[in-house]
KEKE-3310 file (N, C-alpha, C; in steps of 0.2 Angstrom, whole numbers, plus 5000, padded with zeros to 4 digits):
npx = (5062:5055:5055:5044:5047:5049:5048:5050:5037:5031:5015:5011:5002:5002:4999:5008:5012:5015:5018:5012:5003:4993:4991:4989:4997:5002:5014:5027:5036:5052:5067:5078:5072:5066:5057:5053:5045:5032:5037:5044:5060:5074:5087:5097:5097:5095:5083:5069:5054:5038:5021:5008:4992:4978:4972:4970:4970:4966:4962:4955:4949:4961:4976:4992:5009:5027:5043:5055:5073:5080:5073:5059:5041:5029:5014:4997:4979:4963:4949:4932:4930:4942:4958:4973:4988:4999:5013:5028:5040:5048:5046:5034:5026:5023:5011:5008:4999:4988:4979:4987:4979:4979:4973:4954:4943:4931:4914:4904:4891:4884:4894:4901:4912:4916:4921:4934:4940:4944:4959:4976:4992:5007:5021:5041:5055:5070:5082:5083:5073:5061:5040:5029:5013:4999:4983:4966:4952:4935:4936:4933:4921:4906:4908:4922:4934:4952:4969:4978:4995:5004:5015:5027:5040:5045:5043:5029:5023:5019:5009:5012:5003:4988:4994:4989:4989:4984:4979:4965:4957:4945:4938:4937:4936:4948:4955:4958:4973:4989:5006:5022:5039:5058:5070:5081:5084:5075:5063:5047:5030:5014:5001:4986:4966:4960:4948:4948:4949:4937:4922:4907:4899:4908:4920:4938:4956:4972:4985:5000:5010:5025:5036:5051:5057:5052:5040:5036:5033:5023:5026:5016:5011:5003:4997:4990:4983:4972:4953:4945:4927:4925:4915:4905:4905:4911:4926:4937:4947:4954:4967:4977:4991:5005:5023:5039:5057:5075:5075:5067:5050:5033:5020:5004:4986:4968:4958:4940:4937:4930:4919:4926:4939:4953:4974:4984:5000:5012:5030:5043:5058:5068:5076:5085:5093)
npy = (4938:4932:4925:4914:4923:4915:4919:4929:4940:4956:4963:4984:4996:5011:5026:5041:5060:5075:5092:5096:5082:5072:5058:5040:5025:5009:4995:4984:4972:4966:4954:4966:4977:4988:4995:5011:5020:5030:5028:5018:5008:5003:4997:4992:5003:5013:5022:5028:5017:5015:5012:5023:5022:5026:5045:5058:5071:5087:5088:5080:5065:5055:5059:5055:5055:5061:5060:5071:5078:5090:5091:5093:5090:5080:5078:5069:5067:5064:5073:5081:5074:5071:5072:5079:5086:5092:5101:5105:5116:5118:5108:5105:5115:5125:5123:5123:5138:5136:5119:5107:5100:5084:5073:5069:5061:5047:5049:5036:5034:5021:5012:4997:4998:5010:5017:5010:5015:5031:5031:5040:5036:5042:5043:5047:5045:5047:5048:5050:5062:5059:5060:5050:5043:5034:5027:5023:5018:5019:5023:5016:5010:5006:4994:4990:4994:4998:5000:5013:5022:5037:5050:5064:5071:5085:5090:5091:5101:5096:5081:5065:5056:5044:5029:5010:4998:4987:4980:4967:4956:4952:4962:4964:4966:4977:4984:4996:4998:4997:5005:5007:5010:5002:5011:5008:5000:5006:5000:4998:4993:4987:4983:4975:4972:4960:4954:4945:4930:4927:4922:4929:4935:4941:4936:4937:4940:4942:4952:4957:4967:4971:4983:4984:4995:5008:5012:5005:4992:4978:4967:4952:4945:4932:4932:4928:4912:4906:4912:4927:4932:4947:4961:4976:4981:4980:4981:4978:4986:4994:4987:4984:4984:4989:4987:4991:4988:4988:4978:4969:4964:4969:4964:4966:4959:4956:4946:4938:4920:4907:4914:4921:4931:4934:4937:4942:4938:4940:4938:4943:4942:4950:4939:4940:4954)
npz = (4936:4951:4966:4980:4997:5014:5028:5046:5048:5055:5055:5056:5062:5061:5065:5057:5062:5055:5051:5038:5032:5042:5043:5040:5043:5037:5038:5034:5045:5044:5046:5045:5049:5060:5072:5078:5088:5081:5070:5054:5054:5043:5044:5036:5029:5034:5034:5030:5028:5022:5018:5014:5019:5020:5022:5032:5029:5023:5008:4996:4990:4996:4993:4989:4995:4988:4989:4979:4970:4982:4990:4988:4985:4981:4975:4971:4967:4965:4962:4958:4950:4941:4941:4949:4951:4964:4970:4982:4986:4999:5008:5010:5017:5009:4996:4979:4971:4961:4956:4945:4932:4927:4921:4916:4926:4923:4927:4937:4945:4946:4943:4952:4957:4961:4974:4977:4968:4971:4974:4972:4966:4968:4962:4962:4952:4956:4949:4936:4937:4937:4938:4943:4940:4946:4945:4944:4935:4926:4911:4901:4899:4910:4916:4915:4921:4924:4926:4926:4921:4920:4917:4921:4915:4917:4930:4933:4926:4911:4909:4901:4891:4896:4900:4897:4909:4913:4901:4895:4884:4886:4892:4907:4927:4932:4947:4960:4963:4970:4970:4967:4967:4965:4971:4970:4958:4948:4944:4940:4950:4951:4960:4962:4960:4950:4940:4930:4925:4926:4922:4928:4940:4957:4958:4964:4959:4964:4960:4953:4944:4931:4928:4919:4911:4914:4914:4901:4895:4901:4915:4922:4941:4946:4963:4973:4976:4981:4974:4978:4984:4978:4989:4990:4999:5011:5019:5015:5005:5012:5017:5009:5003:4997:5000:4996:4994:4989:4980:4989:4988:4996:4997:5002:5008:5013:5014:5010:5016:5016:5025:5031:5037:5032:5031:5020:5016:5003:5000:4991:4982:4972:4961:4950:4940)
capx = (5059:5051:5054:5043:5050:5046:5051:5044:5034:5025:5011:5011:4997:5004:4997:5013:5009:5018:5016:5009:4997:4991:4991:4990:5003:5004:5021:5026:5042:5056:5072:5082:5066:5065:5051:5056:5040:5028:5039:5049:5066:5079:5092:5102:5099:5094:5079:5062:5050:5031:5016:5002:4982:4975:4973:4966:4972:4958:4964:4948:4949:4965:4981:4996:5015:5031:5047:5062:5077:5082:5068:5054:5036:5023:5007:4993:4973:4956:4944:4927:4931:4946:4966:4976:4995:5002:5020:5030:5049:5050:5044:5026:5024:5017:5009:5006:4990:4983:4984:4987:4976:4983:4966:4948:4940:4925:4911:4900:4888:4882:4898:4902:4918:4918:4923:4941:4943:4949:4965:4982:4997:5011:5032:5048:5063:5074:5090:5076:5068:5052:5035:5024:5005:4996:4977:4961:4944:4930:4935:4933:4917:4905:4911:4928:4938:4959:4973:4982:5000:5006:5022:5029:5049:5046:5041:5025:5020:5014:5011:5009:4995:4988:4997:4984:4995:4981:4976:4965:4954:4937:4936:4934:4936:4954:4954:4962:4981:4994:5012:5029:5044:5060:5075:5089:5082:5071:5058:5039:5027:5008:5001:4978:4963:4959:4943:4947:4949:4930:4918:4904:4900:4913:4929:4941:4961:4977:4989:5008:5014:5032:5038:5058:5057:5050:5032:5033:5030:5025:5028:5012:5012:4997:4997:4985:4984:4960:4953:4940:4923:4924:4909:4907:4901:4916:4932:4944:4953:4960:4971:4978:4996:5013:5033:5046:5067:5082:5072:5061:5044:5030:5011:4998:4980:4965:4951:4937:4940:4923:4915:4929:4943:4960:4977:4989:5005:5018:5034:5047:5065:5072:5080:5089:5090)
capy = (4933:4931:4918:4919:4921:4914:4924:4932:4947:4956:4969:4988:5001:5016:5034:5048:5065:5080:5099:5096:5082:5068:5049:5035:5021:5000:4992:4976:4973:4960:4954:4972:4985:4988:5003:5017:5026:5030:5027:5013:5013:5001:4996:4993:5009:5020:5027:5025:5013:5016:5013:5027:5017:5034:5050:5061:5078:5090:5086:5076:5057:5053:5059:5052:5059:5056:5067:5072:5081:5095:5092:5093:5085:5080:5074:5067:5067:5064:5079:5084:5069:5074:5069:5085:5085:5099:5100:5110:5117:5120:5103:5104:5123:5129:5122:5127:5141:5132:5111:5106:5093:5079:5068:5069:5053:5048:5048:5032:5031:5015:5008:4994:5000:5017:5018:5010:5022:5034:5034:5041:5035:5046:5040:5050:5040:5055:5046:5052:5067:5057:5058:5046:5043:5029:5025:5019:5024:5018:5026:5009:5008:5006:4987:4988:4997:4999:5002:5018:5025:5043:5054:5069:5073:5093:5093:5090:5104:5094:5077:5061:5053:5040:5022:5008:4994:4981:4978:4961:4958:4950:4965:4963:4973:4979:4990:4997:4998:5001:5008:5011:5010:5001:5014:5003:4997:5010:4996:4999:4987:4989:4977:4979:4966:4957:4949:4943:4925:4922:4925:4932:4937:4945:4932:4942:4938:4947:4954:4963:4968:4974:4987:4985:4999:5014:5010:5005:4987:4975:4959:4951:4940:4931:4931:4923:4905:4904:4919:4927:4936:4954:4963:4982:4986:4978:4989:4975:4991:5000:4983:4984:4988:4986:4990:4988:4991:4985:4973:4965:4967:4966:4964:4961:4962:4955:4941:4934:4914:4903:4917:4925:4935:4930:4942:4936:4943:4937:4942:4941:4946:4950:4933:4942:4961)
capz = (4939:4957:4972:4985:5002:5019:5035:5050:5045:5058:5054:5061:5060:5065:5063:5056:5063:5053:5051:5031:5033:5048:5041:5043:5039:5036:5036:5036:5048:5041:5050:5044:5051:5066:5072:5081:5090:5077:5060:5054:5049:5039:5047:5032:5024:5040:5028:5032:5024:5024:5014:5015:5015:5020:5024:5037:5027:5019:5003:4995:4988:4999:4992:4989:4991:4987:4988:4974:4974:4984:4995:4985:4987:4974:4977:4967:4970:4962:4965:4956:4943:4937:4942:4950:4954:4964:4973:4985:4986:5003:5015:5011:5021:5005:4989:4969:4970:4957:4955:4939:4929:4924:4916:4919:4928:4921:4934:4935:4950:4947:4945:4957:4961:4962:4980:4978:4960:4974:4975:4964:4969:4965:4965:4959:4950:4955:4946:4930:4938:4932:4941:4941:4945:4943:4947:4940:4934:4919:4905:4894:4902:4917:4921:4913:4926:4921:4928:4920:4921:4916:4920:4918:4916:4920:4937:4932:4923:4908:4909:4895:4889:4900:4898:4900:4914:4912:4895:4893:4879:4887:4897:4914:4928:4936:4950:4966:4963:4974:4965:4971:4963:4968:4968:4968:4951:4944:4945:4944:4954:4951:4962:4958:4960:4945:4938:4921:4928:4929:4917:4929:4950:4957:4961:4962:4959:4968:4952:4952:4939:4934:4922:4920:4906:4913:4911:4893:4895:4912:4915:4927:4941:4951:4969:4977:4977:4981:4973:4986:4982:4983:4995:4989:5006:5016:5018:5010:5000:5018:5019:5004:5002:4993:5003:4991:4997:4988:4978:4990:4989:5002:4995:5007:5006:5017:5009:5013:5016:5019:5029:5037:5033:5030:5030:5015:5014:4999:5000:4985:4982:4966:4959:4945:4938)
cpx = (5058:5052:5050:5048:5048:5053:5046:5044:5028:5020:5012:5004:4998:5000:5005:5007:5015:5015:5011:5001:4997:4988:4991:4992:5000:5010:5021:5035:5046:5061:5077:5079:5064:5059:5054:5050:5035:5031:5044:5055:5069:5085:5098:5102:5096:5088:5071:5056:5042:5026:5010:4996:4980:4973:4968:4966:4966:4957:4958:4951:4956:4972:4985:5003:5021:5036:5053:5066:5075:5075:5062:5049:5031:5019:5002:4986:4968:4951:4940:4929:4936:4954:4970:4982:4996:5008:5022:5037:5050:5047:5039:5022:5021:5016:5008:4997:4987:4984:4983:4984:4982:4978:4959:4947:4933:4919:4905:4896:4884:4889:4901:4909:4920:4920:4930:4944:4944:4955:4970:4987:5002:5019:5038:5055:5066:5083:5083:5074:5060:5048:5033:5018:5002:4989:4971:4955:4942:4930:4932:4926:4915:4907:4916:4933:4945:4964:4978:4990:5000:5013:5024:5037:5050:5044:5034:5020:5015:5017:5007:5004:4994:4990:4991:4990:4991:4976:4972:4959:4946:4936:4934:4937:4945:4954:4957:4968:4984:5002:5016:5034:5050:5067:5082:5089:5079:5064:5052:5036:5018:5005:4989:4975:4961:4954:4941:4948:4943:4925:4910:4906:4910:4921:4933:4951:4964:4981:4998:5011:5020:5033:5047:5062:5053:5043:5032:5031:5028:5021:5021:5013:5005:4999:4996:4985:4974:4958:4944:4932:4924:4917:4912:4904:4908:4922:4940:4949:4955:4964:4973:4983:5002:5017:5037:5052:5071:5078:5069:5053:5040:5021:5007:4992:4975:4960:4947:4938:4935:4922:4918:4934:4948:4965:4981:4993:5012:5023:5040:5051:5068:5077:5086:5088:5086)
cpy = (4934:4925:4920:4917:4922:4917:4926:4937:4948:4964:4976:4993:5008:5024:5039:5054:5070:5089:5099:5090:5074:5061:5045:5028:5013:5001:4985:4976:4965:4962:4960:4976:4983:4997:5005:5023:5025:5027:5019:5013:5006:5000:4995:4998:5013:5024:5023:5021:5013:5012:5016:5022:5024:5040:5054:5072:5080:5090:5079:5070:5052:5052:5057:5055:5055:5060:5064:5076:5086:5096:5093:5088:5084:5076:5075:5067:5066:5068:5080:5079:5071:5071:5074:5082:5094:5098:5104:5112:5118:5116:5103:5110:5126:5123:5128:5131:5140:5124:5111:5099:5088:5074:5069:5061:5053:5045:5043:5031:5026:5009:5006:4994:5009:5021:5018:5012:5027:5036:5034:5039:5039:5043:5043:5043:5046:5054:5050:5057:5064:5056:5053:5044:5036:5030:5021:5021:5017:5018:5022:5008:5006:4999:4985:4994:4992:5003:5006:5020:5031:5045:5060:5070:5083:5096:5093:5095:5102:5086:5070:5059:5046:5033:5016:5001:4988:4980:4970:4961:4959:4956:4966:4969:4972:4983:4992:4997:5000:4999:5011:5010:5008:5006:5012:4999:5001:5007:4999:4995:4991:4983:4979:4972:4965:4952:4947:4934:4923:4926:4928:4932:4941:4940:4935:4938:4945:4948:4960:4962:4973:4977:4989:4992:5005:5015:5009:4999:4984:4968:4956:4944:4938:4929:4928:4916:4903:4913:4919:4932:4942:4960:4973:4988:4984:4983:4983:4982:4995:4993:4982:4987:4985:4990:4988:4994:4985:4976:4965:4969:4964:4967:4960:4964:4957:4951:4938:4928:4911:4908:4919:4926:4934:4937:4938:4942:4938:4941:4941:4946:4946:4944:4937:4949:4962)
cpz = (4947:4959:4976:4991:5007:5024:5038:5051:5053:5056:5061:5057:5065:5062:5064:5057:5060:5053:5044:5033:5042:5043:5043:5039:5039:5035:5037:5039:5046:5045:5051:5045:5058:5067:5078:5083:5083:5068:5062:5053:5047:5040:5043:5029:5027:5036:5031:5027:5023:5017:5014:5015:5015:5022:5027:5035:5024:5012:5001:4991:4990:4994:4994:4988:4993:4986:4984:4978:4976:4988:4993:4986:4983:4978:4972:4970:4964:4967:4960:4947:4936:4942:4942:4952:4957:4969:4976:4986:4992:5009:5016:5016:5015:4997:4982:4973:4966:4954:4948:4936:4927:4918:4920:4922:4927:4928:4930:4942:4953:4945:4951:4960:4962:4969:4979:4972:4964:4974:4970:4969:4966:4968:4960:4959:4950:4952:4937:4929:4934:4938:4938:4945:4941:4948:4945:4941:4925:4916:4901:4894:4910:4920:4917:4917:4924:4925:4924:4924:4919:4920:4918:4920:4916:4926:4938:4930:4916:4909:4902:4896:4894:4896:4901:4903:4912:4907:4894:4888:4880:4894:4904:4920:4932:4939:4955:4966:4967:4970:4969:4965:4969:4966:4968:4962:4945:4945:4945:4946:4954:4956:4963:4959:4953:4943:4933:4921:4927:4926:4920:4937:4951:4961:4957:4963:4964:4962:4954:4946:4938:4928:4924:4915:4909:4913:4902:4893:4904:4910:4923:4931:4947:4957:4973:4975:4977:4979:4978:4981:4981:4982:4991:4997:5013:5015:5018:5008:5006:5019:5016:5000:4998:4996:4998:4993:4997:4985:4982:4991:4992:4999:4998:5003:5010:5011:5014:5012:5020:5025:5032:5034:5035:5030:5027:5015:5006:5001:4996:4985:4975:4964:4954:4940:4932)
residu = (UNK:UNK:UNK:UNK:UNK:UNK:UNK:UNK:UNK:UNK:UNK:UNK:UNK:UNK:UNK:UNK:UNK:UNK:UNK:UNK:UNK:UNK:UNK:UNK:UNK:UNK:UNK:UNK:UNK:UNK:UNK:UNK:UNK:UNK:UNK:UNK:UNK:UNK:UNK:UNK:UNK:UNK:UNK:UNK:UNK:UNK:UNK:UNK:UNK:UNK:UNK:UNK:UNK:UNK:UNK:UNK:UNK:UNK:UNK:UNK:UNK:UNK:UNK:UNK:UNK:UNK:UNK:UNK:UNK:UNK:UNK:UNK:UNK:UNK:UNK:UNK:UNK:UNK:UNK:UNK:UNK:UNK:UNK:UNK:UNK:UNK:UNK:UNK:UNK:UNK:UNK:UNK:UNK:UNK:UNK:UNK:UNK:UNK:UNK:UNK:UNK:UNK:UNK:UNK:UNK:UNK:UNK:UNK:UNK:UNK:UNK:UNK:UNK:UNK:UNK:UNK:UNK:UNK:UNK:UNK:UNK:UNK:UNK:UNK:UNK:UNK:UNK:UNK:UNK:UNK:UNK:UNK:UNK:UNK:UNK:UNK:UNK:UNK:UNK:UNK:UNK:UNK:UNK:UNK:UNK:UNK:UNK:UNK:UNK:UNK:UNK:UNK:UNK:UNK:UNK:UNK:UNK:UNK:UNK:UNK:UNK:UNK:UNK:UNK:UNK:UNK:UNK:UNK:UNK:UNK:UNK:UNK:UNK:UNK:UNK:UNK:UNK:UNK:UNK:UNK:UNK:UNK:UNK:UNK:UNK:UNK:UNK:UNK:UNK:UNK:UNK:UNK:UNK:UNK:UNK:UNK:UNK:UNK:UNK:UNK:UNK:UNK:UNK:UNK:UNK:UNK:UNK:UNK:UNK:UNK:UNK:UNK:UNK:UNK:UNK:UNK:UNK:UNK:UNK:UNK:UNK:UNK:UNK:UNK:UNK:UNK:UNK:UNK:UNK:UNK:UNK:UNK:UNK:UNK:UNK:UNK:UNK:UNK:UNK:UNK:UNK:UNK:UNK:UNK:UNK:UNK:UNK:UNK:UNK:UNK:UNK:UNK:UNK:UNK:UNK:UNK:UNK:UNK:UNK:UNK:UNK:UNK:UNK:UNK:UNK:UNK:UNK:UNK:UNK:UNK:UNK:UNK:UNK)
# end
């Protein structure tokens, strides 16, 4: 279960500059995070907390990384309509010579969301050594857009079949995900727009959902409070993030609200494991 929780949150938009790629960050700052120059950090666990939006690196459809043990780096991608993972042993100085598929992504050029089907999110449970990716694509169809899982437990040489996250029956569209994982729980958190609410146009819901099993089941919860139209020519999906540490999680995301644009943050703490 979920409470929500009221506190003073304030927004950061920082740009991280490294040897591997050039990003750019959102966070959200709570009583125990304090920022320090460009990164954030955690004052109770000295660890740094981010969530990528996207990315300035040459790597095409705005990859996603996430590092295991012993220093290891994995990263996920959508390229030439298809879903590559490639990874590095050595702090992101070299990569795999060849990425490895993971699923094809079915290409829809008149699908109305094919802009925010960009991006995979990729997150290691390293108490598991389990990868995980998550993203979204049309396979069901051109206006049934899904939010999918997979994983691999060999380092991501081969990985499972895709797990569908947001099953409903009247078809409608689910799109944009953002996925972390809480490592003090195992926790997954999908948190996606949702248009199964509204039997046409495009009023659009806010959606998190929780998988306490490893991705085999997930438990949903609605976020939003007014649901908003969503514009496929506005840049709603760069505002559009999930932070989660030590069972709390941070879900914002940006709406239109009578003709102007609104910034919603929830913020919810694990009531009970």
């Amino acid at each position: 279960m979920f409470k929500q929780y009221f506190g003073i949150i304030t927004l950061y938009f920082c740009v991280g500059l490294n040897a591997a790629q050039i990003k750019t960050f959102t966070v959200i700052s709570a009583p125990d995070i304090k920022t320090l120059g460009n990164s954030i950090q955690d004052k109770k666990n000295e660890g740094l907390i981010y969530h990528v939006l996207d990315s300035l690196s040459k790597r095409p459809q705005t990859p996603n990384m996430a590092s295991g043990a012993n220093g290891k780096l994995y990263k996920s991608f959508i390229k030439n309509n298809a879903l590559y993972f490639t990874r590095s042993t050595d702090g992101g100085k070299t990569w795999l010579p060849n990425d490895i598929l993971i699923d094809s992504i079915p290409k829809y050029k008149t699908n109305p969301f094919s802009k925010v089907n960009k991006f995979a999110y990729t997150v290691c449970n390293k108490s598991m050594n389990r990868i995980y990716v998550c993203w979204s694509d049309a396979k069901n169809g051109i206006k049934n857009n899904d939010v999918y899982l997979t994983y691999s437990d060999d380092g991501g040489n081969t990985w499972l079949d895709r797990i569908l996250v947001t099953y409903f029956p009247n078809h409608k569209q689910q799109f944009m995900p953002r996925f972390g994982i809480d490592h003090a729980t195992g926790y997954l958190y999908f948190m996606y727009c949702n248009q199964r609410n509204f039997a046409k146009g495009n009023l659009t819901d806010v959606y998190l959902a929780v998988s306490r099993d490893n991705g085999t089941t997930f438990i949903e919860h609605k976020l939003n409070e007014a649901a908003f139209e969503w514009k496929n020519n506005s840049s709603l999906d760069k505002y559009f993030s999930l932070v989660i540490n030590n069972g709390s999680i941070y879900p914002i995301w940006m709406q239109t609200d009578q003709k102007k644009i609104s910034c919603s943050c929830y913020i919810y703490q694990r009531c009970q494991p």
